[in-house]
ZAMARGU-4260 file (C-alpha; in steps of 0.2 Angstrom, whole numbers, plus 5000, padded with zeros to 4 digits):
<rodrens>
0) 5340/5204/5365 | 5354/5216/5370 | 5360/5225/5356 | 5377/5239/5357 | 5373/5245/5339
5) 5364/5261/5337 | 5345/5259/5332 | 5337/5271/5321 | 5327/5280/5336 | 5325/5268/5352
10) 5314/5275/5366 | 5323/5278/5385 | 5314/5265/5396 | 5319/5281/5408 | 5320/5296/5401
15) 5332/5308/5411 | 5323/5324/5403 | 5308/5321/5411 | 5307/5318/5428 | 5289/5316/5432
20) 5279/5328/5445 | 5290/5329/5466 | 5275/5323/5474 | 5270/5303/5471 | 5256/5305/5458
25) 5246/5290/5466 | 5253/5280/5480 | 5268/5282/5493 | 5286/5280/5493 | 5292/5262/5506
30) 5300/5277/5515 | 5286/5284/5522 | 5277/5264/5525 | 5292/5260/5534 | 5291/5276/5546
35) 5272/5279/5548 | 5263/5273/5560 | 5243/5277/5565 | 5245/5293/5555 | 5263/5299/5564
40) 5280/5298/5553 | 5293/5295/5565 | 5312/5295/5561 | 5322/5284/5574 | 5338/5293/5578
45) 5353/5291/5578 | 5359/5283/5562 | 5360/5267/5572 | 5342/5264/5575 | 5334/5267/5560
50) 5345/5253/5553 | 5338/5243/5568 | 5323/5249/5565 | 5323/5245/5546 | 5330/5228/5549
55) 5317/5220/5561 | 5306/5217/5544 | 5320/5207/5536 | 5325/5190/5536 | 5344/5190/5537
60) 5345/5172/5533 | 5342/5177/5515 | 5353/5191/5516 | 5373/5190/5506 | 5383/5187/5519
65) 5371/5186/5532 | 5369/5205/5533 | 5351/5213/5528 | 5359/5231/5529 | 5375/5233/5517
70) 5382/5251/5520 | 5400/5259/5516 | 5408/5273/5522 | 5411/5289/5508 | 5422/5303/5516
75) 5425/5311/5500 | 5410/5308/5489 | 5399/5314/5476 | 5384/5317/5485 | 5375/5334/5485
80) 5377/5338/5501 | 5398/5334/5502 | 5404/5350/5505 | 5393/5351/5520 | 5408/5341/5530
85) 5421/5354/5525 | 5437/5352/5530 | 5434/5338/5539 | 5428/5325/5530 | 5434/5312/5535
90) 5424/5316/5554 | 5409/5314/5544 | 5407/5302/5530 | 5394/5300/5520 | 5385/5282/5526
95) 5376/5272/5509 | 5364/5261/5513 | 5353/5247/5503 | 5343/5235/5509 | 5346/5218/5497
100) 5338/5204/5510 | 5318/5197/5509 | 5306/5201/5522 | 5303/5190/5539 | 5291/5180/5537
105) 5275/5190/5547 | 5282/5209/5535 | 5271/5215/5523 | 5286/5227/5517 | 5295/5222/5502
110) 5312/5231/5504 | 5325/5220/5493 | 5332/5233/5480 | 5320/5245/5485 | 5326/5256/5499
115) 5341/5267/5496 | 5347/5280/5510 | 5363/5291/5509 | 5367/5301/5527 | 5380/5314/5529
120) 5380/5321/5547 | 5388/5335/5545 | 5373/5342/5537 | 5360/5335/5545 | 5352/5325/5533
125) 5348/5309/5527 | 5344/5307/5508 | 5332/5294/5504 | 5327/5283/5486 | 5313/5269/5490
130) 5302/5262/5477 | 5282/5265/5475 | 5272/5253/5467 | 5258/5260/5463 | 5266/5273/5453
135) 5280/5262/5445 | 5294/5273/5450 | 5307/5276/5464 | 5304/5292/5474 | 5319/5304/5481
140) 5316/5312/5498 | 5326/5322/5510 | 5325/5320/5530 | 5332/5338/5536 | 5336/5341/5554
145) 5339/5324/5555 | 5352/5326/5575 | 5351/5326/5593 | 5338/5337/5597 | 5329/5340/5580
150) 5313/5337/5575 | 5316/5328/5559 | 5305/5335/5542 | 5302/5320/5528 | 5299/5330/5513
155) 5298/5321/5494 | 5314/5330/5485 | 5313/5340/5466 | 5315/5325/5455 | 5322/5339/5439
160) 5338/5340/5454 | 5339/5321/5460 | 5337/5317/5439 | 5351/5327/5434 | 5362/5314/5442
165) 5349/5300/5445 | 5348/5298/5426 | 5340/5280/5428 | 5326/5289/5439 | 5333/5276/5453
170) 5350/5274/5464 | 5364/5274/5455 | 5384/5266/5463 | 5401/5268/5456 | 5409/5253/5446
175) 5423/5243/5452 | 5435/5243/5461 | 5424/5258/5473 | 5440/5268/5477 | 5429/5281/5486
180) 5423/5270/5501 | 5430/5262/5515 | 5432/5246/5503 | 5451/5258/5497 | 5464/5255/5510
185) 5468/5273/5508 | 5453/5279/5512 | 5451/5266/5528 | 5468/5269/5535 | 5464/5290/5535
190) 5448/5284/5545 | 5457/5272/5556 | 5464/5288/5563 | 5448/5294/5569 | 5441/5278/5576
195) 5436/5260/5571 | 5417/5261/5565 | 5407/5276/5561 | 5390/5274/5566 | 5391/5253/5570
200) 5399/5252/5553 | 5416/5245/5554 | 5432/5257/5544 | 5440/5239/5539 | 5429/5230/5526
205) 5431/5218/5511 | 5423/5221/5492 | 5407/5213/5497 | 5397/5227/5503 | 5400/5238/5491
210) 5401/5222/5479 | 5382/5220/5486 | 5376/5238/5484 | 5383/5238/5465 | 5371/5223/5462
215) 5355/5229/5471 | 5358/5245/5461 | 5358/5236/5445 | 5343/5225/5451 | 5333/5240/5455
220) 5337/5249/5439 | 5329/5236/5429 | 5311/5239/5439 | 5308/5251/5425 | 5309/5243/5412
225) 5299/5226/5420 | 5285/5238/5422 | 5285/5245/5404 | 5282/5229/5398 | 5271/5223/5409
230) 5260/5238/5405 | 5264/5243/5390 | 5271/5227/5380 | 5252/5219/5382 | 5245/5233/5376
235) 5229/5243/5379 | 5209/5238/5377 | 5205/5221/5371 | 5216/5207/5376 | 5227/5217/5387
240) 5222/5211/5400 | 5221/5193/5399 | 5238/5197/5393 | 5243/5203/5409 | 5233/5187/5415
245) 5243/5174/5407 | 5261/5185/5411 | 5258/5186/5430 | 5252/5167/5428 | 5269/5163/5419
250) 5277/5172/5432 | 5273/5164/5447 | 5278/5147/5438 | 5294/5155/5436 | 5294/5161/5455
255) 5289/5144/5461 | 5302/5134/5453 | 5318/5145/5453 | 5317/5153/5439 | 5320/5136/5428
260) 5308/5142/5416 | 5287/5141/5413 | 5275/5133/5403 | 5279/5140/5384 | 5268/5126/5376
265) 5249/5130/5378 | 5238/5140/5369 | 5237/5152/5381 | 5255/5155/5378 | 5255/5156/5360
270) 5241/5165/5356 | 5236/5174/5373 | 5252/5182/5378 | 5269/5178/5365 | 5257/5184/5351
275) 5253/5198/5359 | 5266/5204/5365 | 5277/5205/5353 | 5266/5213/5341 | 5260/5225/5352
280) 5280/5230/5357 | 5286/5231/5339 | 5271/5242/5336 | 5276/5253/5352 | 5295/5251/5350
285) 5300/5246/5333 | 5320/5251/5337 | 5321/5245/5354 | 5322/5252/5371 | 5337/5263/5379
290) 5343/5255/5396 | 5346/5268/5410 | 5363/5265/5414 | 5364/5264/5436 | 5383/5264/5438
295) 5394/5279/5438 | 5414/5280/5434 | 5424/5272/5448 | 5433/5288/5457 | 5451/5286/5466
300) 5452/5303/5475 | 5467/5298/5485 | 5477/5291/5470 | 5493/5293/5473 | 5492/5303/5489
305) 5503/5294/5503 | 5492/5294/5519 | 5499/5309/5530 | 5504/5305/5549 | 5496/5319/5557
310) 5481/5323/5545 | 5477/5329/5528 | 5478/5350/5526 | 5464/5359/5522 | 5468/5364/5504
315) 5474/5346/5501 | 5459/5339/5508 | 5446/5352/5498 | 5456/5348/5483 | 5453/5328/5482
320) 5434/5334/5488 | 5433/5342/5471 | 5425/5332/5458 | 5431/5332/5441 | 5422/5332/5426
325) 5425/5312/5420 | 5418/5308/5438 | 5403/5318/5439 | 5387/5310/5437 | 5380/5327/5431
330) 5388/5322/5416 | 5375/5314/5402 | 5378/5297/5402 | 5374/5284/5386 | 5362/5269/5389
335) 5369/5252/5395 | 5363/5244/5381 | 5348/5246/5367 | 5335/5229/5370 | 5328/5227/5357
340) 5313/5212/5359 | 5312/5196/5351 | 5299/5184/5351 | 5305/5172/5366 | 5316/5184/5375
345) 5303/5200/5377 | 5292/5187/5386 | 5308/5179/5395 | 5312/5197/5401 | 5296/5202/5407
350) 5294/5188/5418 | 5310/5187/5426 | 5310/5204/5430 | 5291/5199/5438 | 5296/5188/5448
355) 5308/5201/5459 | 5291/5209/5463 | 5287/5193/5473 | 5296/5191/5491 | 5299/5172/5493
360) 5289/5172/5510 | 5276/5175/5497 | 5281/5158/5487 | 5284/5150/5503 | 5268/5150/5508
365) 5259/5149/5490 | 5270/5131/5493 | 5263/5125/5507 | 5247/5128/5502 | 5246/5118/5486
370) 5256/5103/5494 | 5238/5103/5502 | 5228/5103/5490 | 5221/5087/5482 | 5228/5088/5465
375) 5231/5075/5449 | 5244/5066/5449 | 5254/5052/5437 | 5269/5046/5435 | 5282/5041/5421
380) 5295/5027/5422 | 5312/5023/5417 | 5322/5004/5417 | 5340/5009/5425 | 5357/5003/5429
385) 5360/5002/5447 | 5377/5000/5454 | 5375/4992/5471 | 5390/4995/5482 | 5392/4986/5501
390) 5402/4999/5510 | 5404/5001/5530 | 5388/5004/5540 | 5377/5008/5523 | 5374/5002/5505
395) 5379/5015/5490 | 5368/5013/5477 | 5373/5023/5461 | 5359/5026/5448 | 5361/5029/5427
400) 5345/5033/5420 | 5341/5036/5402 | 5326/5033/5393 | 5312/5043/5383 | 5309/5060/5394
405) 5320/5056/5408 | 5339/5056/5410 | 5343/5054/5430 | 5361/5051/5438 | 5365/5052/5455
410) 5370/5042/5471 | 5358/5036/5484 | 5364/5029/5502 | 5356/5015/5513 | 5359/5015/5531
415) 5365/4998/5540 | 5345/4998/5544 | 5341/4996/5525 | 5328/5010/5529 | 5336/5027/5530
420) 5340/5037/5515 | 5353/5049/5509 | 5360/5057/5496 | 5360/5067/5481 | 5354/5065/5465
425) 5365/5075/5452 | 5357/5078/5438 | 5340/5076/5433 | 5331/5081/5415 | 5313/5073/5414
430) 5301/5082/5400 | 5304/5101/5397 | 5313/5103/5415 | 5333/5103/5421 | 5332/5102/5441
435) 5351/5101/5443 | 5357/5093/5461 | 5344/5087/5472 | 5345/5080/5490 | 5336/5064/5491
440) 5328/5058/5506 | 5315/5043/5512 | 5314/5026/5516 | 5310/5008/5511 | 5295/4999/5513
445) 5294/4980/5517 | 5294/4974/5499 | 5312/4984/5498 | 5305/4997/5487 | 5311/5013/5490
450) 5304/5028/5490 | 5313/5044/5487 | 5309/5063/5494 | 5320/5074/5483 | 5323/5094/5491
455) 5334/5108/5484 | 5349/5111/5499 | 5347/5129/5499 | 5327/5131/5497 | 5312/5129/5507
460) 5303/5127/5491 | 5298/5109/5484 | 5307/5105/5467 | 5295/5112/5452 | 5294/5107/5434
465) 5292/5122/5422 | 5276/5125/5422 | 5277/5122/5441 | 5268/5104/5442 | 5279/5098/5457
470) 5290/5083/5456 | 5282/5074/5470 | 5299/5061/5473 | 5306/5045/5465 | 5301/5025/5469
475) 5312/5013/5463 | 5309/4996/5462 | 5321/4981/5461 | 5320/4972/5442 | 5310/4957/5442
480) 5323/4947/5431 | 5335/4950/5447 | 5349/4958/5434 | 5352/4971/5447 | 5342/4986/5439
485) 5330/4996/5443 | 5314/5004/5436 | 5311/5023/5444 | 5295/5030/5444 | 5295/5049/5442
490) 5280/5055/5452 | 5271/5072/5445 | 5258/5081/5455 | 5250/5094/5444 | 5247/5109/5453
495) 5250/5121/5440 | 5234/5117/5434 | 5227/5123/5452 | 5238/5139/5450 | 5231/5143/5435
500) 5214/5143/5439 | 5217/5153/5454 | 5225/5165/5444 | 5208/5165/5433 | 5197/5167/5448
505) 5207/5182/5454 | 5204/5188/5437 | 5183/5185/5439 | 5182/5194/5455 | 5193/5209/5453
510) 5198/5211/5434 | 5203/5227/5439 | 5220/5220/5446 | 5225/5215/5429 | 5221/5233/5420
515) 5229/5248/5415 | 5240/5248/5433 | 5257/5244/5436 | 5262/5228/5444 | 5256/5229/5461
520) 5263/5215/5475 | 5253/5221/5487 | 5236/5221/5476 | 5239/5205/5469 | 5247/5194/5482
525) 5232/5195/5494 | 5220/5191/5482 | 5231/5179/5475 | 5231/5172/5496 | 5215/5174/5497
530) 5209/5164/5483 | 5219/5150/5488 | 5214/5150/5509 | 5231/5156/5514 | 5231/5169/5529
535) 5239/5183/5522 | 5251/5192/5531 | 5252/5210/5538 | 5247/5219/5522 | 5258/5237/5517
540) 5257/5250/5504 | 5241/5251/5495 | 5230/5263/5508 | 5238/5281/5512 | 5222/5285/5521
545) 5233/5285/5539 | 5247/5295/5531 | 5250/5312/5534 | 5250/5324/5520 | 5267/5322/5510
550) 5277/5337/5510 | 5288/5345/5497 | 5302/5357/5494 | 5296/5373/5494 | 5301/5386/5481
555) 5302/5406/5480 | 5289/5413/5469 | 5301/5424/5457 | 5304/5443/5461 | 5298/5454/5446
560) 5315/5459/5443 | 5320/5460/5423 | 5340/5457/5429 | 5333/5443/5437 | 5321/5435/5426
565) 5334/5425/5416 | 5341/5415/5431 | 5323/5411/5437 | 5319/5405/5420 | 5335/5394/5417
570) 5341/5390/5435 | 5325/5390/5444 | 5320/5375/5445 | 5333/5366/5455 | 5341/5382/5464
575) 5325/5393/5470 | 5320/5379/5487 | 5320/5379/5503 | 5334/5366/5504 | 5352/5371/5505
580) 5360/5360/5490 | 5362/5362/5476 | 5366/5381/5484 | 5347/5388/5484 | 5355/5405/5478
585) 5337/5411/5469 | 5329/5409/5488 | 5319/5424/5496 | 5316/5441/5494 | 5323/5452/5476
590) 5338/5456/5489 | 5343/5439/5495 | 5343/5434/5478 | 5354/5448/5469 | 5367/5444/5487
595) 5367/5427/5484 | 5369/5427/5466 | 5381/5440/5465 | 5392/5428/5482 | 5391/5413/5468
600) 5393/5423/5454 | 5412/5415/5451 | 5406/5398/5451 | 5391/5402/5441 | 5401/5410/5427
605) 5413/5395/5428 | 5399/5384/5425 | 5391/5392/5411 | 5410/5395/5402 | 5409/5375/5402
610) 5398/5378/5386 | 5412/5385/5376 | 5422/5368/5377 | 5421/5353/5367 | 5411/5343/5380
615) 5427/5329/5381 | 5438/5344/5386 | 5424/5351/5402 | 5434/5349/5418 | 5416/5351/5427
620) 5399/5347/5418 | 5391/5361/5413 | 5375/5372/5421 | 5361/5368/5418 | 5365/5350/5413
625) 5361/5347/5395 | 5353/5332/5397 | 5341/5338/5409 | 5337/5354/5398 | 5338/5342/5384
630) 5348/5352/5375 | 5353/5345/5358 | 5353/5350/5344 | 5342/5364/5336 | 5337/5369/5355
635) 5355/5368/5358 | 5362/5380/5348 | 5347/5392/5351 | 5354/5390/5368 | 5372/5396/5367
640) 5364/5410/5355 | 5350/5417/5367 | 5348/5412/5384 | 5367/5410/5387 | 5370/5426/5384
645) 5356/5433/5393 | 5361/5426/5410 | 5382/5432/5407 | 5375/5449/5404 | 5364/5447/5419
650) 5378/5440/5430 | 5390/5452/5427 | 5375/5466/5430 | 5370/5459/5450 | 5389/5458/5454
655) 5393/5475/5449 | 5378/5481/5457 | 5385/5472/5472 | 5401/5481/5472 | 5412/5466/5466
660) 5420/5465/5449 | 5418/5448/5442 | 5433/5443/5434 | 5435/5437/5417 | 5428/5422/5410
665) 5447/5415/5404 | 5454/5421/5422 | 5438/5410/5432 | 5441/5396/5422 | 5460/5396/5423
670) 5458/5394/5443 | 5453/5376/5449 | 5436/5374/5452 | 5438/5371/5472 | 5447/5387/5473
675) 5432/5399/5468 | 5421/5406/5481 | 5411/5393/5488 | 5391/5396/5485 | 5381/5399/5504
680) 5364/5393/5509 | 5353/5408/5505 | 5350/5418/5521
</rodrens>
């Protein structure tokens, strides 16, 4: 239950002031699966081919619009790494890419909402967010010397910088109507002047593909909150784990039939997992869960701008580069919503959001395989009006059903052979389930009874109840008292019982799937194969034993320098890498740093003057962001008290040393922000 009224103290699902260790603490990121192979990472270059190379493990026929790869074109973005294109950004633009299409049949690779990758030429480097199971969260890495030439580097990013926008610890997108990408016409006709596709992606383009990346960004921001409750919401020691059971059992019923629901009326429902689970949450969260929020404020940099003939200037250009404050996702942004569990929906939730951790090739086959099986089976029947119709070349028979569990309308076609069926049934409710339109399909047999195959158009999946017993087909039979009725048998095979058990046996031979870990496709889905004598496909992600060592950004142990020490203690941990943005002004020796600082010193002391305004009047968001210094209250004002002032003595101390008078803090914050000398890449 989604709830906009403040709870009394809900618990973020993500929270942004704690970002969690830069190097996977178990497992690795899709990235580095996608590009590893025996023991090598390899980047394809150019831009071009890594897409190629990303899409040959996706199926495009499940892809929106037939597409596997969405990606827009950003030429005057928020990214890290925007001023890198300066002047000319619009030679450069940023490329966003999100993968939002199952895997082919043979990949092991999950990649729908899971694999994220921003590039910017101009700098040379490609920013990547994929997700890691085994660790229940998405990892940020940066590809530098990503050109012609280069030998690409693959290191895992500082996840305090990628959170301080990331909030959601995942990709984030702007809202409608995404006035930054080539989706505006203003920002496609200035591209237009430069060519017609950057990189194979085409300047003229519809909604739909950012419409796309919005979505799978929403989809993937909910990942974190499906694996709180599968490992938290269940609980810990006794029980949890027949929980966990029952849940991943619930969700494959789910899986299997579309979603339509699962089986809500065993004991195993009531007492094993619904019980559970909701007392084990309200103990855990008895004021609800904070939502990460995965959208950022739609930007129109080109608002009212009319697009020049012979090219932007310069100024004008660095001018609509600059971010302002309402627009910068530095700036702390309030959950989506507070959910606070109830009884049906905490179970509902979990299990929906399960079932986007299970790709459909997966169900595909899990299909097949039980339509093998020999299972129970029975059946129910209904008396129905039949509305016989001659009509040319075929007979229309239109069906009304209503009786005890079943309620069936639709309209069934005979060929002039009497044999061929065709069709769709429009509606059918029998029991517990609502199938919606079915294709029907079949034949008759020499007494006239016909017998009826029934299909969903758009799946390869066989039509489920809820607990995912499958509706085997229809056989109607003419009415013996020759009134023109029929009697339809509903036929039910019961192959959820078959699942369950499965399930079970997974359980007995490796309980170890269903403890203390997060939800793990690539653990459960072989053993689930396995167990049922499916040949699994190429499997992915669980061994790193042929990967090499994951790099990370590395940082400058702190000079023991007194002036210093207040910018290493407050600013170090996202400006003292080896990466260039944000600008790495605390890198190298105690000389590079006091340069560095004292060539920033403008911006730094326009950043820090941000705290002296209300936060709805800060034209930029302040450094370091509050949220991720998780400064409020008490440490707040011990903040603008103590350390503030430390680092304006110290700043105005390493620029004097330098020879350069640093004006003062009314006359830098007077100045637009883009105007200020721009920060370099230590050196």
């Amino acid at each position: 239950m989604l709830s906009t009224v403040a709870a009394a103290d809900p618990v973020w699902v993500v929270d942004p002031g704690s970002p969690g260790s830069d190097l996977p603490p178990q497992g690795r990121s899709l990235f580095d699966h996608l590009t590893t192979s025996n023991g090598q990472q390899s980047i394809p270059y150019p831009f071009e081919q890594l897409v190629v190379a990303i899409s040959t493990h996706l199926d495009a026929g499940t892809a929106y619009l037939g597409q596997p790869v969405k990606q827009v074109l950003i030429p005057l973005g928020r990214s890290l790494q925007r001023e890198a294109a300066a002047p000319d950004f619009f030679r450069s633009p940023r490329i966003v890419l999100a993968v939002d299409a199952e895997p082919s049949s043979g990949a092991g690779l999950l990649l729908r909402d899971r694999l994220f990758i921003g590039y910017l030429e101009a700098a040379d480097v490609l920013e990547v967010i994929s997700y890691n199971e085994q660790a229940a969260r998405f990892e940020f890495q940066v590809v530098r010397d990503y050109r012609a030439g280069g030998q690409p580097q693959v290191s895992y990013a500082r996840r305090v910088v990628c959170m301080a926008c990331h909030q959601n610890g995942a990709p984030i997108f702007a809202r409608p109507l995404w006035d930054e990408t080539n989706v505006s016409r203003d920002v496609a006709d200035r591209l237009k002047q430069l060519g017609n596709d950057f990189h194979g992606i085409p300047v003229v383009t519809g909604v739909d593909i950012a419409y796309a990346i919005d979505n799978a960004t929403d989809r993937a921001n909910a990942f974190a909150l499906t694996q709180k409750l599968w490992l938290e919401a269940c609980g810990f020691g006794e029980g949890a784990d027949d929980c966990r059971r029952a849940l991943f059992d619930r969700t494959l019923q789910s899986a299997l039939n579309g979603g339509r629901g699962f089986d809500r009326v065993s004991d195993s429902y009531h007492g094993t997992l619904r019980a559970v689970m909701s007392r084990r949450s309200l103990q855990a969260w008895p004021d609800g869960l904070l939502i990460p929020d995965a959208d950022i404020a739609n930007r129109k940099p080109l608002a009212g701008v009319a697009t020049p003939v012979g090219g932007d200037d310069a100024d004008g250009l660095r001018q609509r580069a600059d971010v302002d404050g309402r627009s910068e996702p530095l700036m702390p942004r309030p959950a989506a919503a507070v959910w606070i569990p109830g009884d049906e929906d905490l179970v509902e939730r979990a299990v929906e959001g399960l079932t986007q951790f299970i790709a459909a090739a997966d169900l595909e086959r899990i299909d097949r395989r039980l339509a093998q099986l020999p299972v129970a089976e029975s059946s129910m029947r209904v008396e129905c009006n039949a509305d016989r119709t001659p009509a040319d070349g075929y007979e229309r028979i239109k069906l009304l059903c209503q009786g005890g569990d079943i309620v069936l309308r639709g309209l069934i076609r005979r060929d002039a052979t009497g044999n061929t069926l065709s069709g769709r049934v429009r509606s059918v409710r029998i029991a517990d389930t609502e199938f919606g339109a079915l294709s029907v399909g079949g034949s008759a047999d020499d007494t006239g009874v016909l017998h009826i195959t029934l299909r969903y158009p758009a799946s390869p999946l066989r039509p489920r109840f809820a607990n995912a017993d499958t509706l085997a087909g229809l056989t109607l039979h003419r009415s013996s008292a020759g009134d023109g009725r029929v009697a339809v048998e509903v036929h039910r095979r019961h192959e959820s019982a078959v699942l369950s058990d499965t399930v079970d046996q997974v359980a007995g031979q490796d309980g170890a799937l269903f403890g203390q870990h997060p939800f793990r496709r690539a653990a459960l889905m072989p053993a689930l194969f396995d167990a049922l004598g499916i040949t699994a496909a190429d499997g992915c992600c669980i061994s790193n034993d042929r990967m090499p060592p994951p790099r990370v950004a590395q940082v400058t142990v702190p000079p023991d320098d007194t002036v210093l020490a207040p910018f290493f203690k407050v600013c170090g941990a996202c400006h003292r890498s080896d990466e260039p943005f944000p600008p790495n002004f605390l890198a190298g020796n105690t000389d590079q740093v006091r340069r560095t600082v004292a060539h920033c010193a403008e911006r730094i002391q326009y950043r820090l003057g941000m705290w002296d305004l209300p936060s709805s009047q800060r034209p930029k968001s302040p450094m370091p962001p509050q949220h991720a210094g998780s400064l409020e209250g008490t440490h707040l004002a011990q903040w603008t008290n103590g350390l503030l002032k430390e680092l304006r003595q110290a700043l105005s101390g390493v620029a004097t040393a330098a020879g350069s008078s640093l004006p003062s803090r009314e006359q830098t914050l007077a100045r637009p922000y883009y105007t200020l000398r721009r920060c370099l890449p230590a050196g």
